[in-house]
OpenMM code with the backbone's topology and positions (N, CA, C; nanometers):
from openmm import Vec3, app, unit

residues = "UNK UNK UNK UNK UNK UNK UNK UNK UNK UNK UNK UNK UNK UNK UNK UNK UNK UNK UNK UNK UNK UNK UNK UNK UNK UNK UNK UNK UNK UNK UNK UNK UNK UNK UNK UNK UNK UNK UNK UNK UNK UNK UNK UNK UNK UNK UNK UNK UNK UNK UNK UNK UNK UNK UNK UNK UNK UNK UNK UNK UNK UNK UNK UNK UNK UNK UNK UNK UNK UNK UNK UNK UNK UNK UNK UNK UNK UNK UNK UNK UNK UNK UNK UNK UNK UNK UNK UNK UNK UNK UNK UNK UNK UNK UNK UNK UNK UNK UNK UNK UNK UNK UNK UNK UNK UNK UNK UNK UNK UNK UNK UNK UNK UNK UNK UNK UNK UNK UNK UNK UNK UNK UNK UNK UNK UNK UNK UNK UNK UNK UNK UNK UNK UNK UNK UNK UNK UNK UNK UNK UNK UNK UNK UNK UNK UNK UNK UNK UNK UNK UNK UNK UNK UNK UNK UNK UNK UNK UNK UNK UNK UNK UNK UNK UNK UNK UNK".split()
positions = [
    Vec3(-6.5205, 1.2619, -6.0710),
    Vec3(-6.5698, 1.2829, -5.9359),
    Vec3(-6.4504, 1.2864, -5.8419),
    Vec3(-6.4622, 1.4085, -5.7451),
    Vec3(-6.3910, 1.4316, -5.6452),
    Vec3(-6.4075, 1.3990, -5.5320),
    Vec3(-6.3239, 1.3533, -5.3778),
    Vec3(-6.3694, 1.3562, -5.3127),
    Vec3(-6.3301, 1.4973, -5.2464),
    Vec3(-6.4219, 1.5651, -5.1538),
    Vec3(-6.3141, 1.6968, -5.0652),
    Vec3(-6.4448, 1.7220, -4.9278),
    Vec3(-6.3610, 1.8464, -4.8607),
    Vec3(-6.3986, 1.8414, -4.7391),
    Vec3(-6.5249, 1.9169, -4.7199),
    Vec3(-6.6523, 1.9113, -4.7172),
    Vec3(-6.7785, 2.0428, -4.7036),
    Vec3(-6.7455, 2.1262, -4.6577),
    Vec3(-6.8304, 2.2246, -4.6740),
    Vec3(-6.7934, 2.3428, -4.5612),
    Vec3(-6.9008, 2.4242, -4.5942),
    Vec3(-7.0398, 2.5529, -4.5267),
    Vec3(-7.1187, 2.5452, -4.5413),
    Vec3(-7.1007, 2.7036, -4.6234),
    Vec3(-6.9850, 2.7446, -4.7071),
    Vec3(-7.0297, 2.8525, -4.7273),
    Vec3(-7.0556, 2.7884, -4.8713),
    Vec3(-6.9618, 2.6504, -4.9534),
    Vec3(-6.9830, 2.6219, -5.0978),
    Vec3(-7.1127, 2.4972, -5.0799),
    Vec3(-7.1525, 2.4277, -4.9638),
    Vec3(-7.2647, 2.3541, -4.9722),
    Vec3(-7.4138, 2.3887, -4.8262),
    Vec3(-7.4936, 2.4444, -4.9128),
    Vec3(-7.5752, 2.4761, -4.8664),
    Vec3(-7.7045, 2.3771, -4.7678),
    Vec3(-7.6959, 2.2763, -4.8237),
    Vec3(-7.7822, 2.1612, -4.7670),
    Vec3(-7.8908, 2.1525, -4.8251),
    Vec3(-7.8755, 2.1931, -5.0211),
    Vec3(-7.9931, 2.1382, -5.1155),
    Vec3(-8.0088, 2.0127, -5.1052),
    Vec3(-7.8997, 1.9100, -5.0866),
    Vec3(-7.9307, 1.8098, -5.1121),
    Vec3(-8.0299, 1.7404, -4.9523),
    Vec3(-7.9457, 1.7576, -4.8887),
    Vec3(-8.0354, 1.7781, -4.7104),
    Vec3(-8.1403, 1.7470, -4.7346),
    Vec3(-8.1935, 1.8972, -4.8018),
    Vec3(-8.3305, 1.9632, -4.7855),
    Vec3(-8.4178, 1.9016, -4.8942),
    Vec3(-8.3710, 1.8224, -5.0143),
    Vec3(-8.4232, 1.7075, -5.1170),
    Vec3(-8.4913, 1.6088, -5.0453),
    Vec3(-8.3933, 1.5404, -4.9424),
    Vec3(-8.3854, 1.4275, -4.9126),
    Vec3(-8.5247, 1.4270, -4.7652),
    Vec3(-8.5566, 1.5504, -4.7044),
    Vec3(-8.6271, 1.5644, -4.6440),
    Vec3(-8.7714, 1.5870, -4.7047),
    Vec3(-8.8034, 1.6629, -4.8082),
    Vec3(-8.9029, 1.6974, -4.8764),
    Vec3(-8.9560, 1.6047, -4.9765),
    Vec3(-8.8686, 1.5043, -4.9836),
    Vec3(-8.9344, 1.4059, -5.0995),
    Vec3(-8.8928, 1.2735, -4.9957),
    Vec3(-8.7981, 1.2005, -4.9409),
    Vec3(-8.8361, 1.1182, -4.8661),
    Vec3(-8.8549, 1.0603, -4.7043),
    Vec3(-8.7972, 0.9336, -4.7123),
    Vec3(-8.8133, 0.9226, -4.5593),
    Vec3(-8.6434, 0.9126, -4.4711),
    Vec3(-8.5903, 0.9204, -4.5814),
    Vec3(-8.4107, 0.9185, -4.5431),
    Vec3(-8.3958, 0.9706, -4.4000),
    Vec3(-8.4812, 1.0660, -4.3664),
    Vec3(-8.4831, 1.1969, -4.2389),
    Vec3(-8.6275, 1.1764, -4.1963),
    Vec3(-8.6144, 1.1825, -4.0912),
    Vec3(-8.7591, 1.2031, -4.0210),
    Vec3(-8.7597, 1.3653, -4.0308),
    Vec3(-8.7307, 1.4427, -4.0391),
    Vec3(-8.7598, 1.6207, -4.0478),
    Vec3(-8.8676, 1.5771, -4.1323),
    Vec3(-8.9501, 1.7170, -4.0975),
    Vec3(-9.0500, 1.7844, -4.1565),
    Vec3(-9.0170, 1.8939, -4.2274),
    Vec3(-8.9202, 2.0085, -4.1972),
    Vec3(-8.9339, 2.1245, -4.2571),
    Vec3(-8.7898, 2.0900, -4.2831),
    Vec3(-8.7430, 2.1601, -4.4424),
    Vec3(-8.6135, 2.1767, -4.4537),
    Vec3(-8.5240, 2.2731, -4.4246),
    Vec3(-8.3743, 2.2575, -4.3904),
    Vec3(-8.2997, 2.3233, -4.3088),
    Vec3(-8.3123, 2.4617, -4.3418),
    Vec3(-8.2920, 2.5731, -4.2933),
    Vec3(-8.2491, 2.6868, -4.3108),
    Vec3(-8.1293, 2.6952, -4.3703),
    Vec3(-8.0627, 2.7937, -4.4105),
    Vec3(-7.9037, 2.8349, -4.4201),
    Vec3(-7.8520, 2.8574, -4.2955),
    Vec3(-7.9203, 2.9171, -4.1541),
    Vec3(-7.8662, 2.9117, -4.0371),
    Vec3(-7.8890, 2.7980, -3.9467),
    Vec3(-7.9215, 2.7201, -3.9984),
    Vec3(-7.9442, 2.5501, -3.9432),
    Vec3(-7.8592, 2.5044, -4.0298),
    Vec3(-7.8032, 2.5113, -4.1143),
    Vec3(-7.6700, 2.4250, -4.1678),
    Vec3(-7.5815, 2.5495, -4.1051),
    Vec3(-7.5311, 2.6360, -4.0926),
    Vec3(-7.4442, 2.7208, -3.9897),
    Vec3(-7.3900, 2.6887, -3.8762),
    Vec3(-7.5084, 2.6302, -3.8141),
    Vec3(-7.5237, 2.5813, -3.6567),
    Vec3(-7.5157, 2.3964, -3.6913),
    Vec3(-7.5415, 2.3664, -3.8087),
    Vec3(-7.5030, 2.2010, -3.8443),
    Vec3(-7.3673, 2.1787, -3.8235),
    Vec3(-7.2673, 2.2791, -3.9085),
    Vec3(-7.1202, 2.2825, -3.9729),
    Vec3(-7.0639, 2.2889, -3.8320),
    Vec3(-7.0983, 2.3892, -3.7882),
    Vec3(-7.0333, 2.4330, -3.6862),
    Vec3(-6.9888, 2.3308, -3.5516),
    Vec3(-7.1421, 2.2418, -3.5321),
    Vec3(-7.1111, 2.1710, -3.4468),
    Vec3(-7.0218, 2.0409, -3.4949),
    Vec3(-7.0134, 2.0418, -3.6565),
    Vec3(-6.9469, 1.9073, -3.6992),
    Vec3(-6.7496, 1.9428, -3.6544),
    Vec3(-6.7597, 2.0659, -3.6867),
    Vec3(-6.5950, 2.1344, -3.6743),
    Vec3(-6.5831, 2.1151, -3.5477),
    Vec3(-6.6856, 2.1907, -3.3917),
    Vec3(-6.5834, 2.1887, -3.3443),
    Vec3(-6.6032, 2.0438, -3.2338),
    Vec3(-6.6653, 1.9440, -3.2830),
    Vec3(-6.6391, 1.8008, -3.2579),
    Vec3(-6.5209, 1.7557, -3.3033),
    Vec3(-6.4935, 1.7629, -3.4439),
    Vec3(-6.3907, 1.7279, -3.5027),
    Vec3(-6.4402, 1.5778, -3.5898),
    Vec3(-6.5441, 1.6122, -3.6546),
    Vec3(-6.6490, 1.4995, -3.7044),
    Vec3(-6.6572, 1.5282, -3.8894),
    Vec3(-6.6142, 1.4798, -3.9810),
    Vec3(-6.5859, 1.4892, -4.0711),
    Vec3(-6.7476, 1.5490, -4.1798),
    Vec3(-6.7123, 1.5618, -4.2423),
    Vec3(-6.8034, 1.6066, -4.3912),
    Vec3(-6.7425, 1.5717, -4.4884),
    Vec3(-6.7945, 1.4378, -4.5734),
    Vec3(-6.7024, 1.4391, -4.6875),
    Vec3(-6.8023, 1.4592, -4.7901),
    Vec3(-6.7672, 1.5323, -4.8808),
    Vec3(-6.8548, 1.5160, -5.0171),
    Vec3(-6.7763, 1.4878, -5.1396),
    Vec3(-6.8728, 1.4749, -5.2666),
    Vec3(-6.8252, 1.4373, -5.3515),
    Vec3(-6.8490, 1.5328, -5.4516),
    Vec3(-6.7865, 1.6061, -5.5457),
    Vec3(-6.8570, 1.6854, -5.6548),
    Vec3(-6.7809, 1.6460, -5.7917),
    Vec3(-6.8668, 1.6623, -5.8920),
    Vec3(-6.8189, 1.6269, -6.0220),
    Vec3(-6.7071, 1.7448, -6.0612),
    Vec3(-6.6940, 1.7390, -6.1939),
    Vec3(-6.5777, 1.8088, -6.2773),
    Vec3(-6.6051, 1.9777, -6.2716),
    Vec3(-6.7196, 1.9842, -6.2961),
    Vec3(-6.7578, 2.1637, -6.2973),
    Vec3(-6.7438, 2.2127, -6.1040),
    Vec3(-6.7515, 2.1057, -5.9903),
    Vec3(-6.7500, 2.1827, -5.8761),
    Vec3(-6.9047, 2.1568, -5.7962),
    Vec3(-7.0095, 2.0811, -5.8917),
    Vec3(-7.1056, 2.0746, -5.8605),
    Vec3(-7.1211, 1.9313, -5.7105),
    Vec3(-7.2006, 1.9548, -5.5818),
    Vec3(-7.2066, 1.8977, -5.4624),
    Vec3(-7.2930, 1.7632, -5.5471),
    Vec3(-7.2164, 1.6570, -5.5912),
    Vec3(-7.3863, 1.5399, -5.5790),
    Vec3(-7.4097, 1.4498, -5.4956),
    Vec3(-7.3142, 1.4510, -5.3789),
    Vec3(-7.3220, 1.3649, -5.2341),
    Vec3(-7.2899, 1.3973, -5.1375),
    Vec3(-7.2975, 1.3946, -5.0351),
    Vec3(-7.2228, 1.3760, -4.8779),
    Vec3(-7.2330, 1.2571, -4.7599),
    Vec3(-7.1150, 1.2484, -4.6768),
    Vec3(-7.1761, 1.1964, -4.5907),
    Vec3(-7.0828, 1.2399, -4.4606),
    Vec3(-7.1024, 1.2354, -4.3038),
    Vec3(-7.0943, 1.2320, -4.2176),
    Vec3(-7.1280, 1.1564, -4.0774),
    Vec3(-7.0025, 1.1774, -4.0211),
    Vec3(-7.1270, 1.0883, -3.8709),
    Vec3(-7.1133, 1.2135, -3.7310),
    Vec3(-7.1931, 1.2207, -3.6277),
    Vec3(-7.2069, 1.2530, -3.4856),
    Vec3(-7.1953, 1.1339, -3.3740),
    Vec3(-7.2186, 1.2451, -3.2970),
    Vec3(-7.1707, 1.1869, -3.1977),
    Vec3(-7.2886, 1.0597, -3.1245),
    Vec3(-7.2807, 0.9536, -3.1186),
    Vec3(-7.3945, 0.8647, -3.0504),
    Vec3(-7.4277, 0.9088, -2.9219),
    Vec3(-7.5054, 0.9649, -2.8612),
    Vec3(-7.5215, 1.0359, -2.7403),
    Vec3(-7.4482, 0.9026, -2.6393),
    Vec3(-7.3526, 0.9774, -2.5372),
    Vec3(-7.3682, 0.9426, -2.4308),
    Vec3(-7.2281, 0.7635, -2.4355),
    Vec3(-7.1751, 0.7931, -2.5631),
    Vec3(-7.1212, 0.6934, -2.5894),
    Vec3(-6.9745, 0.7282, -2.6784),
    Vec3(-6.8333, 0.7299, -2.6230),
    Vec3(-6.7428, 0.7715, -2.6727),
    Vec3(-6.7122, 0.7243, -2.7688),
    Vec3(-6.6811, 0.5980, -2.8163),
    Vec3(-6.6357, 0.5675, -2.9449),
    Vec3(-6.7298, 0.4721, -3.0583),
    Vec3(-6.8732, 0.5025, -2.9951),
    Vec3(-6.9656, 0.5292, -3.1258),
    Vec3(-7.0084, 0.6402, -3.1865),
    Vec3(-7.0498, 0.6142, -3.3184),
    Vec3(-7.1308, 0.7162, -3.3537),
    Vec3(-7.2028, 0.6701, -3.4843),
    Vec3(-7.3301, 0.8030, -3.4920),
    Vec3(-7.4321, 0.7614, -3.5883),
    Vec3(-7.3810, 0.8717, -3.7161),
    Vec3(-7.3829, 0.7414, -3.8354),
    Vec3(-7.3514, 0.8336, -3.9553),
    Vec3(-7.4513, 0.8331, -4.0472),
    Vec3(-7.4296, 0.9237, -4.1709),
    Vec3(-7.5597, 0.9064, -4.2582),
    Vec3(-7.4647, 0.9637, -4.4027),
    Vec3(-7.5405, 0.9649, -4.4662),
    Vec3(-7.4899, 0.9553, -4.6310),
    Vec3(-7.6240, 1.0101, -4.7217),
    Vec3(-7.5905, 1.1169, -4.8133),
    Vec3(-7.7173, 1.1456, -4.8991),
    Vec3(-7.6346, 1.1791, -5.0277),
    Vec3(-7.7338, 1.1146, -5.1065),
    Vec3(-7.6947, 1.1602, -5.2423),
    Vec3(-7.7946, 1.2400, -5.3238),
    Vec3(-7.7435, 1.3177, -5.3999),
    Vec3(-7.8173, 1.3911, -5.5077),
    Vec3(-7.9153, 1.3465, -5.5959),
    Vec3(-8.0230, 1.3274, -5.6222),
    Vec3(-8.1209, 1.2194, -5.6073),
    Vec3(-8.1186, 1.2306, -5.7821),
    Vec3(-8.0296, 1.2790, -5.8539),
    Vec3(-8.0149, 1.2458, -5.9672),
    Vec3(-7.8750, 1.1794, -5.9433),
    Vec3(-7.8042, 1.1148, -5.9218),
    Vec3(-7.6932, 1.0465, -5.9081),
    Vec3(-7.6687, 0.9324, -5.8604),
    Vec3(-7.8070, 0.9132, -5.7396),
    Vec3(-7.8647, 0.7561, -5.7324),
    Vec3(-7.8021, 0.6646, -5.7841),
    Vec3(-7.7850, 0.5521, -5.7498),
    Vec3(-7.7559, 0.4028, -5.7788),
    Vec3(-7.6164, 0.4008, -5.8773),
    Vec3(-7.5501, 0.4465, -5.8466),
    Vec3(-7.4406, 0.4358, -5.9703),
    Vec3(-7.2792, 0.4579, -5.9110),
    Vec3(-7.3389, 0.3846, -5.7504),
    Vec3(-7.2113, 0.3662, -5.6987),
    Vec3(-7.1243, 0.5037, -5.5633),
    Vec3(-7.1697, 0.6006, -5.5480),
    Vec3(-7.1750, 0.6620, -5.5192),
    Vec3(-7.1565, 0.7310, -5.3407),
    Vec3(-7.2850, 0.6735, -5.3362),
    Vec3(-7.3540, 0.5879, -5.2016),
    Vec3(-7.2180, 0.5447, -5.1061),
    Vec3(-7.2274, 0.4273, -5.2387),
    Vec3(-7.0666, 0.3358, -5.1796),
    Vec3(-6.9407, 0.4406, -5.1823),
    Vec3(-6.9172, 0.5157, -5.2178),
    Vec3(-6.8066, 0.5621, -5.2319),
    Vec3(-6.7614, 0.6931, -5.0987),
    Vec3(-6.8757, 0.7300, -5.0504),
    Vec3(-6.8857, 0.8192, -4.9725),
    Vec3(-6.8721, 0.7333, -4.8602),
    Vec3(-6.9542, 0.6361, -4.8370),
    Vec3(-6.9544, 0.5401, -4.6953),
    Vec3(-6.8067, 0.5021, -4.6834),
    Vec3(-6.7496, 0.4571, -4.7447),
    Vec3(-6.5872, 0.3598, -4.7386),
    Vec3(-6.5262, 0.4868, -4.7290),
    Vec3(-6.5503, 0.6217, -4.7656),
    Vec3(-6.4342, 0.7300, -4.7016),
    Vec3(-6.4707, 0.7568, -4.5841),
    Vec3(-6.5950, 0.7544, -4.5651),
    Vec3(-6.6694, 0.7622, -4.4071),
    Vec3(-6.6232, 0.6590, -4.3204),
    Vec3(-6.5857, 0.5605, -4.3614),
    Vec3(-6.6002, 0.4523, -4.2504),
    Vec3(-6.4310, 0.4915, -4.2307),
    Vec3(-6.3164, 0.4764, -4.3587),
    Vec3(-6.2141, 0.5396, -4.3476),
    Vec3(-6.1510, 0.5798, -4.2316),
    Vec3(-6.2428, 0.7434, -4.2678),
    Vec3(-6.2123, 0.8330, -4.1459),
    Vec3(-6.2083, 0.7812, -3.9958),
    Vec3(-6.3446, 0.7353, -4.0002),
    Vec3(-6.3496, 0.6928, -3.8425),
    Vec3(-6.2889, 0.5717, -3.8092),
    Vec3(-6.1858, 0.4916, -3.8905),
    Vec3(-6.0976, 0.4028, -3.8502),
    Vec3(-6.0190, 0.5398, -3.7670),
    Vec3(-5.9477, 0.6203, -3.8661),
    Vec3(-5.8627, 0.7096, -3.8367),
    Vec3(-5.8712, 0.8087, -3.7376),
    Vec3(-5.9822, 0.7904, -3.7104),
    Vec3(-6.0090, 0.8750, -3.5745),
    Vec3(-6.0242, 0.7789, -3.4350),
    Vec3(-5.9745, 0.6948, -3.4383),
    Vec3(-6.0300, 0.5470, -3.3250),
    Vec3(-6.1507, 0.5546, -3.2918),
    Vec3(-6.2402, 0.4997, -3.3354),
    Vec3(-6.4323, 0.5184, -3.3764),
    Vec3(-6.4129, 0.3356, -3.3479),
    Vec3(-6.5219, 0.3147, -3.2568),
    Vec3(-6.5315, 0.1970, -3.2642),
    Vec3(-6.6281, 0.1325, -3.3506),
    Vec3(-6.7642, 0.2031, -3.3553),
    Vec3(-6.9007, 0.1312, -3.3441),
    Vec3(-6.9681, 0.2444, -3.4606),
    Vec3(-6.9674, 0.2160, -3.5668),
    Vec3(-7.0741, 0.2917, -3.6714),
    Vec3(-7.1834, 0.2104, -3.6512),
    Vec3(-7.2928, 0.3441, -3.6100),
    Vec3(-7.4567, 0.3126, -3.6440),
    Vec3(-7.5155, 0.3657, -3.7319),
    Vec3(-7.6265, 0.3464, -3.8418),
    Vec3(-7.6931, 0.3595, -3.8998),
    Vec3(-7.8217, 0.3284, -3.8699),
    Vec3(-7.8699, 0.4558, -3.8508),
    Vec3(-8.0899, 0.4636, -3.8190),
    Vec3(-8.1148, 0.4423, -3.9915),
    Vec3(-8.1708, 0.3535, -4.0213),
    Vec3(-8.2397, 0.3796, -4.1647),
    Vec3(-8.3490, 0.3989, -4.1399),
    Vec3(-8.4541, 0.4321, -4.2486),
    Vec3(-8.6030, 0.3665, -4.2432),
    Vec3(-8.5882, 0.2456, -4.2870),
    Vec3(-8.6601, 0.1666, -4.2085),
    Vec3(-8.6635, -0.0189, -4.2609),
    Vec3(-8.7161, -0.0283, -4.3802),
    Vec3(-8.7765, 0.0617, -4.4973),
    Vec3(-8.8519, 0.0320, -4.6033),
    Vec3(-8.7268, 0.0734, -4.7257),
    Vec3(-8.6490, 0.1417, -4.6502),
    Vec3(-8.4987, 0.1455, -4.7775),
    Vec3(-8.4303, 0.0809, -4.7525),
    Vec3(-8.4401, -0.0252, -4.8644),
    Vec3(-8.4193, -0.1654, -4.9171),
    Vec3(-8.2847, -0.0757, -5.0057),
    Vec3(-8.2616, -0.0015, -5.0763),
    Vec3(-8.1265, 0.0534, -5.1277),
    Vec3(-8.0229, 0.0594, -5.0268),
    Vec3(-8.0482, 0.1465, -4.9522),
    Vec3(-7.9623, 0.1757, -4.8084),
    Vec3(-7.9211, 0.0709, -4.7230),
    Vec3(-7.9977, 0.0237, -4.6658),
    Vec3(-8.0107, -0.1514, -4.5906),
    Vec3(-7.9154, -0.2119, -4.6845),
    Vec3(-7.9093, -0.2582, -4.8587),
    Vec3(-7.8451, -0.3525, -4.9234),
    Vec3(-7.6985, -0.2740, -4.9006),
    Vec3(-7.6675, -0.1463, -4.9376),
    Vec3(-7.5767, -0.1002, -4.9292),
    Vec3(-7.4914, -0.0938, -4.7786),
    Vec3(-7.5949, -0.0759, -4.7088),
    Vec3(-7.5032, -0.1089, -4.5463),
    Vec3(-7.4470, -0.2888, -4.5255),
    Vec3(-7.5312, -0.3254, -4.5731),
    Vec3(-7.4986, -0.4694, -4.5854),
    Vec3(-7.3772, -0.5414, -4.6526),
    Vec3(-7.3701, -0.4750, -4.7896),
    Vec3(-7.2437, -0.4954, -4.8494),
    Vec3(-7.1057, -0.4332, -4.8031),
    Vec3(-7.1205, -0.3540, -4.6713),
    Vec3(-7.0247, -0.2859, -4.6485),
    Vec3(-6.9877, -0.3557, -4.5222),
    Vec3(-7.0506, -0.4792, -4.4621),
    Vec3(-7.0573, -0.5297, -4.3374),
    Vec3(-7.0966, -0.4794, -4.2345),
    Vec3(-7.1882, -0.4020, -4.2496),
    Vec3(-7.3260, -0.3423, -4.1667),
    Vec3(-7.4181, -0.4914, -4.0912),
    Vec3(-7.4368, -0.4565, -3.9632),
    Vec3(-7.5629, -0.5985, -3.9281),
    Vec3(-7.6517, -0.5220, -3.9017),
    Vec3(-7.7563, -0.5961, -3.8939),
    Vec3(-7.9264, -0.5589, -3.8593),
    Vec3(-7.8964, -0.5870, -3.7164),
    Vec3(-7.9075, -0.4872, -3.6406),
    Vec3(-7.8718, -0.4403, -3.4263),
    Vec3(-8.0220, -0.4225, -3.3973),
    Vec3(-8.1650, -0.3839, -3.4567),
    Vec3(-8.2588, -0.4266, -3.4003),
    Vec3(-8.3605, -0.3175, -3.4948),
    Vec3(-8.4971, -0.3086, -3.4809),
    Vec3(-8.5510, -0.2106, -3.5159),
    Vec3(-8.6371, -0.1691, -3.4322),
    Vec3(-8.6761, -0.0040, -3.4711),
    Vec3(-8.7761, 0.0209, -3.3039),
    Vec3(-8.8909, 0.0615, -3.4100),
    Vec3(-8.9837, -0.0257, -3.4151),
    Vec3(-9.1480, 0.0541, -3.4825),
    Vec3(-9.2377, 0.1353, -3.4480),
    Vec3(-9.2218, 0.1797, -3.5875),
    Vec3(-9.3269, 0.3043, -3.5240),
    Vec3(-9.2232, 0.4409, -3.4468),
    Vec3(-9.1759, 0.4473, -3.5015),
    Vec3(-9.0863, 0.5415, -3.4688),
    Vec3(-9.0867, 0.7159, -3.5361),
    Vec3(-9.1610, 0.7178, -3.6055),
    Vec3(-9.1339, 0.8551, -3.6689),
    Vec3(-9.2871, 0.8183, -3.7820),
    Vec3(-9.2728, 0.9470, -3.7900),
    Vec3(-9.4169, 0.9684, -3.8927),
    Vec3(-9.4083, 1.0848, -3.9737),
    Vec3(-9.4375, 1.0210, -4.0813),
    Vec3(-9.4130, 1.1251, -4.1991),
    Vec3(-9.5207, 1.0757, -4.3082),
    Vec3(-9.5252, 1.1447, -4.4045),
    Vec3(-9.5960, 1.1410, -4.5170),
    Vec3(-9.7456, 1.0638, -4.4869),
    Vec3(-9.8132, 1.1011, -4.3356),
    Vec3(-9.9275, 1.0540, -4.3079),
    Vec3(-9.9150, 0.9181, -4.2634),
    Vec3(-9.7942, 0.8477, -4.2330),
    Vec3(-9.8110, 0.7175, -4.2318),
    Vec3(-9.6351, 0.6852, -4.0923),
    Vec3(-9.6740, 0.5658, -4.0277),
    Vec3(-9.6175, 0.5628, -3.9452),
    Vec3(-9.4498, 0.4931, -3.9691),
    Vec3(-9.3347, 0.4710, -3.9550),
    Vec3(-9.2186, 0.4525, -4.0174),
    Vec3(-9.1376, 0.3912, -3.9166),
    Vec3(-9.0719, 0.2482, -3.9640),
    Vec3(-9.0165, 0.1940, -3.8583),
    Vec3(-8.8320, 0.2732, -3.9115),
    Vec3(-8.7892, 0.2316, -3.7899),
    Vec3(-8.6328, 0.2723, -3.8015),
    Vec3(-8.5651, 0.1515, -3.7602),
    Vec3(-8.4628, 0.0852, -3.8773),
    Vec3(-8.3832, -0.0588, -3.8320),
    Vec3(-8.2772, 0.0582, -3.7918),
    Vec3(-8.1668, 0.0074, -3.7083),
    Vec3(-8.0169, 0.0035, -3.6976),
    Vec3(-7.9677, -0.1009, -3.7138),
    Vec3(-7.8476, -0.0125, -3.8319),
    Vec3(-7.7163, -0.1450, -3.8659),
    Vec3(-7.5852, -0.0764, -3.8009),
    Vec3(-7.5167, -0.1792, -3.7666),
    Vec3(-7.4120, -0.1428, -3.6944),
    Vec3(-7.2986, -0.2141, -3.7865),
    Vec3(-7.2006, -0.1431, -3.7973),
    Vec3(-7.0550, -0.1952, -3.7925),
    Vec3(-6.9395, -0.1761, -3.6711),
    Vec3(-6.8788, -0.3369, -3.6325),
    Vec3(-6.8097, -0.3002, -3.5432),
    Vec3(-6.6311, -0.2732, -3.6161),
    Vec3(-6.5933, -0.1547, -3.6203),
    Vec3(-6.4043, -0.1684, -3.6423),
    Vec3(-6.3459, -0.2018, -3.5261),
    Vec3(-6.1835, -0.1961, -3.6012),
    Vec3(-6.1172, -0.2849, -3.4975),
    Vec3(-6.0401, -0.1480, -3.4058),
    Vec3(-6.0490, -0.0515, -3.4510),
    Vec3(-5.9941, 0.0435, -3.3710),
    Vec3(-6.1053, 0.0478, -3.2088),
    Vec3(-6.0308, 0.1391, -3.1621),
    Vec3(-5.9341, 0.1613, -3.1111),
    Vec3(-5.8542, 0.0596, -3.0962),
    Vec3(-5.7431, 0.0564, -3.0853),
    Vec3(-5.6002, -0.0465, -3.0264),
    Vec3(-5.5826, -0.0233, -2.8966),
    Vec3(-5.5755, 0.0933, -2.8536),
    Vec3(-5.6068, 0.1294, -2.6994),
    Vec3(-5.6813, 0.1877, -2.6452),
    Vec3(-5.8336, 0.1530, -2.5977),
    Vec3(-5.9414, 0.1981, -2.5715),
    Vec3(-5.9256, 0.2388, -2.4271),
    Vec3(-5.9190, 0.3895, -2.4108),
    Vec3(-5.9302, 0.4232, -2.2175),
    Vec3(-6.1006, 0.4478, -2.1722),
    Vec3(-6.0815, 0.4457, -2.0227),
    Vec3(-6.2400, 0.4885, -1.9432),
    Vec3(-6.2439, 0.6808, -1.9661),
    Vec3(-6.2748, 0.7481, -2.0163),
    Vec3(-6.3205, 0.8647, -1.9885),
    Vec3(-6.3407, 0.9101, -2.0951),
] * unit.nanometer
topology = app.Topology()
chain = topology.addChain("A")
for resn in residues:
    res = topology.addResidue(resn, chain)
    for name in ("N", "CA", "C"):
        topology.addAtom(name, app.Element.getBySymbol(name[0]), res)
């Protein structure tokens, strides 16, 4: 397993579009287009907001993760992580987050958030082991699969910036 940089002409957003159609990872309903990951990529580039994925030996995508921008808030932001839902639990997860979190040392990122659904108990343990806290949950927040879905946020605070300005 590799790590390298996405880019939307070799990853399409199967895995995205998995993670929407079978669970609650995403509140979406419909899965992305190819010109909704176009207009995804695009806005990640020209933020300057990373895509890291992971692919095995043949070239094949079985993870990603990224963060945006926290509206309205300079040196937070909300990230997320999906894996290839055959590649599950075997470490993975973890491996994408710690290059994620990485980056945004390296970019002076103060404040990683994470929206989960409160019922992924995988995700939650895994934010946890990474020094993620439970920052609050809002219920009832999204609805999917006929049924109503709370959203916790975990936060990690880094120590960057070293010199934090107003603007």
């Amino acid at each position: 397993m590799r790590l390298i940089a996405c880019t939307e002409e070799a990853h399409s957003g199967a895995i995205l579009n998995e993670a929407i159609v079978t669970s609650t990872a995403l509140y979406d309903y419909k899965p992305r287009t190819p010109e909704n990951m176009v207009a995804w990529f695009a806005t990640k580039r020209a933020n300057g907001f990373p895509v890291i994925g992971a692919e095995d030996e043949s070239g094949k995508l079985l993870g990603f993760a990224s963060y945006g921008a926290f509206p309205a808030y300079k040196y937070t932001v909300e990230h997320s992580v999906y894996v290839d839902s055959g590649h599950r639990g075997a470490g993975l997860g973890r491996t994408l987050m710690e290059a994620i979190i990485a980056e945004a040392i390296a970019r002076d990122v103060h404040v990683m958030v994470g929206a989960i659904d409160a019922a992924n108990a995988g995700s939650i343990g895994l934010h946890e082991r990474l020094g993620f806290e439970h920052s609050g949950t809002v219920r009832q927040a999204g609805f999917k699969f006929g049924r109503w879905l709370d959203v916790a946020f975990y936060q990690r605070i880094l120590s960057t910036p070293l010199n934090p300005v107003d603007g």
